[in-house]
GUROKOL-163554 format. One line per 10 residues: for each residue x, y, z of N, C-alpha, C. Coordinates in Angstrom, 2 decimals. Layout:
N
X,Y,Z,X,Y,Z,X,Y,Z | ...
END
This chain:
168
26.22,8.56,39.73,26.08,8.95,41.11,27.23,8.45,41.97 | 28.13,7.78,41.56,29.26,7.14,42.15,29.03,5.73,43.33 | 29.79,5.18,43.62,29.56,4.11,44.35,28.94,4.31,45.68 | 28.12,3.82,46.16,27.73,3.65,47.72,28.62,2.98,48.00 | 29.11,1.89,48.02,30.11,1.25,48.74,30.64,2.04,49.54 | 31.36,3.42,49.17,32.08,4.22,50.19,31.63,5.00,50.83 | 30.28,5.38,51.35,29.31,5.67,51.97,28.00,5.10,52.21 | 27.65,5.53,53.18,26.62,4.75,54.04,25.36,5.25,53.93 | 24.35,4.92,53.64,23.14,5.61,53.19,22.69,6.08,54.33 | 21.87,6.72,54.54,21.44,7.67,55.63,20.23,7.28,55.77
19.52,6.39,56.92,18.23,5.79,56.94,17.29,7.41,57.41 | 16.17,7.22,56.75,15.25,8.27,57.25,13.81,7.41,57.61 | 13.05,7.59,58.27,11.80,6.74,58.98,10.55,7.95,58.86 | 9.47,7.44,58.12,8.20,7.73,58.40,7.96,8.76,56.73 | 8.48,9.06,56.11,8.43,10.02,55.17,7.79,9.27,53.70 | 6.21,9.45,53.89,5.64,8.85,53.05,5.40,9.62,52.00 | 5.46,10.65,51.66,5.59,11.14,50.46,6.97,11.13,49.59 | 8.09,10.93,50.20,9.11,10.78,49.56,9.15,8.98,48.92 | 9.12,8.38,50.17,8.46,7.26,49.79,7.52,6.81,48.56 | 6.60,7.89,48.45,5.51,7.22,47.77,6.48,7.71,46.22
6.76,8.87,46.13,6.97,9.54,44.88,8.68,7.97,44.50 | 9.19,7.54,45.06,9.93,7.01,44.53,9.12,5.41,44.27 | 8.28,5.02,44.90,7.66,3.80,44.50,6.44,4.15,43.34 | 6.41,5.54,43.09,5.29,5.72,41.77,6.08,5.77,40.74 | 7.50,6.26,40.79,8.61,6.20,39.83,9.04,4.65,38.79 | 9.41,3.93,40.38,9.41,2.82,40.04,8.25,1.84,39.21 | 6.66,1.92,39.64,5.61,1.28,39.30,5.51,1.92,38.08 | 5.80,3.10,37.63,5.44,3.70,36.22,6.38,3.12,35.67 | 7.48,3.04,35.64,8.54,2.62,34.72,8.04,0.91,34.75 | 8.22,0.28,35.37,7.79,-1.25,35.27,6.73,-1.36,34.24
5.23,-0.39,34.54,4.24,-0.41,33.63,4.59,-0.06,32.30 | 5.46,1.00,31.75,5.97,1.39,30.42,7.09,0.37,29.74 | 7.58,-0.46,31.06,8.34,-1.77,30.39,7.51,-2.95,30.35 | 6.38,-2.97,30.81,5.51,-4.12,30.16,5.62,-4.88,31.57 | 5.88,-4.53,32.43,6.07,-5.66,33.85,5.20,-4.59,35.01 | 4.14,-4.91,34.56,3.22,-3.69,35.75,3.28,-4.51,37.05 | 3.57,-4.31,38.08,3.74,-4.07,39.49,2.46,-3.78,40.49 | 2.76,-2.69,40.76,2.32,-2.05,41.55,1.14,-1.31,41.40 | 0.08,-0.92,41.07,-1.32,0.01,40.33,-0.87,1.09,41.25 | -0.94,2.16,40.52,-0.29,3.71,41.23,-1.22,3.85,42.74
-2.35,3.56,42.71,-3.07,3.88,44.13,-3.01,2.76,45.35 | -1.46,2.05,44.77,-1.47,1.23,46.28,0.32,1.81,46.78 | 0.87,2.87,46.45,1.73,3.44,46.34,1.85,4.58,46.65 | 0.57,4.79,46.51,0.21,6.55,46.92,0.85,6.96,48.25 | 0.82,8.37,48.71,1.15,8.54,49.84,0.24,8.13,51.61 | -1.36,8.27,50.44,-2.12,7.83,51.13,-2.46,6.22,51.34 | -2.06,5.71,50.63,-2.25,4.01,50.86,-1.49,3.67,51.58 | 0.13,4.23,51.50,1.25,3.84,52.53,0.82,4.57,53.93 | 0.68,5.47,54.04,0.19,6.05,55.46,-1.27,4.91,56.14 | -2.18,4.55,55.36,-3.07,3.41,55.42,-2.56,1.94,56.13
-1.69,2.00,55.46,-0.49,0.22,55.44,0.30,0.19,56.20 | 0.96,1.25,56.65,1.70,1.58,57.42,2.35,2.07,58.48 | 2.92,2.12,59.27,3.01,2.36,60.65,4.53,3.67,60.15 | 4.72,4.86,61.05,5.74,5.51,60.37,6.89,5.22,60.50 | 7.28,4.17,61.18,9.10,3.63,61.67,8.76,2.58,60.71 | 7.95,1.88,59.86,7.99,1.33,59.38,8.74,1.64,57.84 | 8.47,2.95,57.09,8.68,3.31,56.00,9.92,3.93,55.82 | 10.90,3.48,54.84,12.34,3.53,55.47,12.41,4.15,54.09 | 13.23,5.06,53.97,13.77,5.99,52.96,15.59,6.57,52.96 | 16.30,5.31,52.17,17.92,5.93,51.59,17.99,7.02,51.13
18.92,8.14,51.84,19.41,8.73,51.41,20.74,8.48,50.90 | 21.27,8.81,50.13,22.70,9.15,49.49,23.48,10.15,48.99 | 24.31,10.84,49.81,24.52,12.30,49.43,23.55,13.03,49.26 | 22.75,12.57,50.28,21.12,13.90,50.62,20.58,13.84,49.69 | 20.38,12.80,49.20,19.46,12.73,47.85,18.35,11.22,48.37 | 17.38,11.14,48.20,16.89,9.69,48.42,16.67,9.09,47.15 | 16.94,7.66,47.44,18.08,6.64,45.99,16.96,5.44,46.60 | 16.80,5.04,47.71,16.00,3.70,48.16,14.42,3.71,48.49 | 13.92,2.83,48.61,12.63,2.83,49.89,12.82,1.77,49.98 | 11.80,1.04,51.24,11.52,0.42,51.45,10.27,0.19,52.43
9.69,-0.39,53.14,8.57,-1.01,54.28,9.33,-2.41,54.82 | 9.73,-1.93,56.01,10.21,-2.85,56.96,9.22,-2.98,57.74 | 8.32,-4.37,57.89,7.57,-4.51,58.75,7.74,-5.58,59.69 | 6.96,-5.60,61.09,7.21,-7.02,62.03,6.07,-7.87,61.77 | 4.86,-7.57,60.79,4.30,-8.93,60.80,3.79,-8.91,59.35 | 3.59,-9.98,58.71,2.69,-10.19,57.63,1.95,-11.51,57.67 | 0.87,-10.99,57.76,-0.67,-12.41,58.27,-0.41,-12.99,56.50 | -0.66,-11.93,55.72,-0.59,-12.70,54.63,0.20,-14.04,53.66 | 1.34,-13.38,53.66,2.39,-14.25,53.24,2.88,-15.17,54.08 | 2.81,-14.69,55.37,3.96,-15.61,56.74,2.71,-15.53,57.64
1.55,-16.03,57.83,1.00,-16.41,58.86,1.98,-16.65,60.48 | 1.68,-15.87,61.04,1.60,-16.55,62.19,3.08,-16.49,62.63 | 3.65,-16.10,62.19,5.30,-15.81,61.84,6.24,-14.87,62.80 | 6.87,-14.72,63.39,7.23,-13.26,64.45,8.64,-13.23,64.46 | 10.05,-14.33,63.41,10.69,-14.26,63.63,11.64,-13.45,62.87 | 10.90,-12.34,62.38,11.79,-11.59,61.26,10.90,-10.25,60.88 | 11.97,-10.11,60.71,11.20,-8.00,59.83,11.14,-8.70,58.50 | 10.12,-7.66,57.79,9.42,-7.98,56.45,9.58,-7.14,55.76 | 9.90,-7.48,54.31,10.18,-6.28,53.30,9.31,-6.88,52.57 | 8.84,-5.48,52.20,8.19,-4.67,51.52,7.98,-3.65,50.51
7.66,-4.04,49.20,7.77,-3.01,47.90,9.56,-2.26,48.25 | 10.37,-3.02,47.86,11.59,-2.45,48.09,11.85,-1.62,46.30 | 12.18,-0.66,46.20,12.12,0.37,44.92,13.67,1.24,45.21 | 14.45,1.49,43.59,15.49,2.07,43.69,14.73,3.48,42.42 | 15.27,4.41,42.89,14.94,5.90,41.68,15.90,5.19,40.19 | 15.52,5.24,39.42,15.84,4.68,38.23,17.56,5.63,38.34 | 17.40,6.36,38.03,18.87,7.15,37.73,19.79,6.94,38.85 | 19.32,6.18,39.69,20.38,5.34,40.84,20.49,3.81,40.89 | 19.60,3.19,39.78,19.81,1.75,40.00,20.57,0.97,39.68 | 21.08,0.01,40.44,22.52,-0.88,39.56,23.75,-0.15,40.41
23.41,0.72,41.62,25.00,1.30,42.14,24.82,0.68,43.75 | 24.17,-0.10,43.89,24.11,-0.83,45.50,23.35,-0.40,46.14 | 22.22,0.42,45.98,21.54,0.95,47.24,20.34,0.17,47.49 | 19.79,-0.75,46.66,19.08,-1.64,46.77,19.74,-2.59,48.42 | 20.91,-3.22,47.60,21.67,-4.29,48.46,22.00,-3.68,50.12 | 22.35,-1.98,50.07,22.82,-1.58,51.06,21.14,-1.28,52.15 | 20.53,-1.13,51.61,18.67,-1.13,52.35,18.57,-2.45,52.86 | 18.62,-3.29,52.47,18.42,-4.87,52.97,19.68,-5.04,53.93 | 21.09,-4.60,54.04,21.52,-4.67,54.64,21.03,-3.62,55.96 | 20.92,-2.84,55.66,20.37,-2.03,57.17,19.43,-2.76,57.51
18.22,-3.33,57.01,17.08,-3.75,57.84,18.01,-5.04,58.12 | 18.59,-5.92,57.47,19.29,-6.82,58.17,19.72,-6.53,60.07 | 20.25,-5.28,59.44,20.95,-4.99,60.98,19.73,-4.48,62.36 | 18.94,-3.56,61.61,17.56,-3.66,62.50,17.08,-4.14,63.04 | 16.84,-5.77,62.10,15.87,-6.85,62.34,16.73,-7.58,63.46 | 18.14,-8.33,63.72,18.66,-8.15,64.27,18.74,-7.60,65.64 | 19.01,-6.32,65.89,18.74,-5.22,67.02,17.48,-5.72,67.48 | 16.64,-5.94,66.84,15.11,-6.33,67.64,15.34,-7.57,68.17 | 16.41,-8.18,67.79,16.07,-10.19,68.40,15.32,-10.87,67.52 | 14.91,-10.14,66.03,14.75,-11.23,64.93,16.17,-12.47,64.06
15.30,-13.45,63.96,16.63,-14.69,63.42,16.68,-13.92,61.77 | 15.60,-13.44,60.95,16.02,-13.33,59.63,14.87,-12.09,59.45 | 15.67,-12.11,57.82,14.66,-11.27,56.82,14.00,-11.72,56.53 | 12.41,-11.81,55.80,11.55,-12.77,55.02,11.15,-11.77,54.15 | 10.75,-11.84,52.61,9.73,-11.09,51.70,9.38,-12.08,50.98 | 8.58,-11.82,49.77,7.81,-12.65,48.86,7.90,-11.64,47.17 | 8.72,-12.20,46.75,8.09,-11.31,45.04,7.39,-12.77,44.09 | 7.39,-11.81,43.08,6.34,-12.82,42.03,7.39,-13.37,41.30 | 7.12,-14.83,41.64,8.37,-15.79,40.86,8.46,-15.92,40.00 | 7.97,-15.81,38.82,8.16,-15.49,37.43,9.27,-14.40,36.73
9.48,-13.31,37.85,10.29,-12.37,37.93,11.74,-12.87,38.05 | 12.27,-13.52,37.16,13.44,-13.91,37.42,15.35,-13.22,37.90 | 15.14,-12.18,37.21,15.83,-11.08,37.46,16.01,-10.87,38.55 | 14.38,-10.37,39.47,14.19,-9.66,40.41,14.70,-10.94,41.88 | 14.35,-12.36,41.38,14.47,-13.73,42.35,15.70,-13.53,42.35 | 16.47,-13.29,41.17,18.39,-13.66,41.33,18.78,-12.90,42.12 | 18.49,-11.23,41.87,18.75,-10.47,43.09,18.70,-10.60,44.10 | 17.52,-11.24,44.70,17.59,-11.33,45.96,18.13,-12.59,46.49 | 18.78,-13.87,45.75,19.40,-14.45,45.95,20.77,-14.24,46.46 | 21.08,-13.19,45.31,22.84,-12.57,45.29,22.73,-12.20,46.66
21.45,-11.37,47.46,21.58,-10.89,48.55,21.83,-11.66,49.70 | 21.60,-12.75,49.46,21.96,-13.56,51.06,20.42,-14.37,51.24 | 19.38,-14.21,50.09,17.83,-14.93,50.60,18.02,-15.98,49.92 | 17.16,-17.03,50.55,16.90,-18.47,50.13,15.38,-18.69,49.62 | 15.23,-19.12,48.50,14.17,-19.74,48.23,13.27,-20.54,49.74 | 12.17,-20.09,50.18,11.93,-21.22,51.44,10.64,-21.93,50.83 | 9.81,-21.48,49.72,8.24,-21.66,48.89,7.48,-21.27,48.76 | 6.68,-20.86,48.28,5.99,-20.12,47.16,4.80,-20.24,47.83 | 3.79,-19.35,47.27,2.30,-19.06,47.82,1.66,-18.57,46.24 | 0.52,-19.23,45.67,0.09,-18.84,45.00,-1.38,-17.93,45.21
-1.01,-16.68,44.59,-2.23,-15.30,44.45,-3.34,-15.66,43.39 | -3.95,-16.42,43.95,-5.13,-16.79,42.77,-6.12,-15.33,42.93 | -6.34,-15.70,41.55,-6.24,-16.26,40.60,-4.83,-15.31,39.40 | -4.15,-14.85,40.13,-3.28,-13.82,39.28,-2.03,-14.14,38.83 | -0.89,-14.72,40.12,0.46,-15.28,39.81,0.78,-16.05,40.89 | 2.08,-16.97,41.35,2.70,-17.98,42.02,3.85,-16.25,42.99 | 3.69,-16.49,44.18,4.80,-15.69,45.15,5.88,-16.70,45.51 | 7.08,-16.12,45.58,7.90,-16.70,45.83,8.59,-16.29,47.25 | 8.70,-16.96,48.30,9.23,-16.97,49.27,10.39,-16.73,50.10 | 10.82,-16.20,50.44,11.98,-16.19,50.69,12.53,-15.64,52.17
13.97,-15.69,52.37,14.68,-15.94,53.76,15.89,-15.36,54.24 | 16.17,-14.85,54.95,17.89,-14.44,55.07,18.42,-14.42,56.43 | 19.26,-15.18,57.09,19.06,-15.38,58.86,19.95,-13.51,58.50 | 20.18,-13.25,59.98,20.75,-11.82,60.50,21.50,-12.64,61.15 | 22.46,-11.28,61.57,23.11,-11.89,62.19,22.88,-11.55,63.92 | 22.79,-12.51,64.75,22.63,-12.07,66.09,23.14,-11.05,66.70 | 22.41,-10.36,67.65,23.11,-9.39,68.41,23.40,-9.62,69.93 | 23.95,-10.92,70.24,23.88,-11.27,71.64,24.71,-10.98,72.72
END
């Protein structure tokens, strides 16, 4: 598909079926590699329309094709109690036949810039720390380990952080 680097993904907002069909992509493939994720009916179009607010559900395009998702949200009671200083990601998913060319990295950078624009200090998400792969990545990205929350009785979440940069 050639590099994103030299183009800019094209944010699209509210499009939960495109959305959903690339996070059922993703959750099936994880499940056929033995690292199940996601259970297809929290992915659906209808669970995200449920979960979600429609400026919330962010969809990369790339050469008019959509390559990203994501759920940029302003609060999570769950993971970050009480929390208001950052947009929240959420089930971030690349279409397999686009992964490994930046569009992951270039999505976190837009909500970077979003979160930002609003007068948030950072990014925050949570994956399952056992996922080591998935932790390095988001290290490479600019997040910090901040600590973990354990999902009893299932797995340990891992925490994490990324300031923005101000827009003052």
């Amino acid at each position: 598909m050639g590099s994103p680097a030299r183009e800019a993904l094209a944010i699209r907002r509210g499009e939960y079926g495109v959305a959903s069909a690339i996070l059922t992509e993703a959750a099936n493939w994880l499940t056929h590699s033995g690292r199940q994720l996601w259970p297809p009916e929290e992915v659906s179009e209808d669970a995200l329309r449920r979960r979600s607010a429609p400026d919330s559900v962010l969809t990369g395009y790339w050469r008019s094709i959509p390559v990203v998702t994501t759920l940029l949200e302003w609060r999570d009671d769950m993971f970050w109690p009480g929390i208001d200083d950052a947009g929240f990601i959420h089930r971030l998913a690349v279409r397999r036949a686009a992964a490994g060319q930046g569009h992951a990295q270039a999505m976190l950078e837009w909500a970077a810039n979003e979160a930002a624009s609003r007068g948030k200090e950072c990014l925050r998400l949570d994956c399952v720390a056992t996922r080591t792969r998935l932790c390095a990545f988001y290290e490479r990205c600019g997040f910090e380990r901040v600590g973990s929350w354990t999902r009893a009785p299932h797995y340990e979440q891992a925490l994490y952080r990324r300031p923005v940069a101000s827009r003052g």
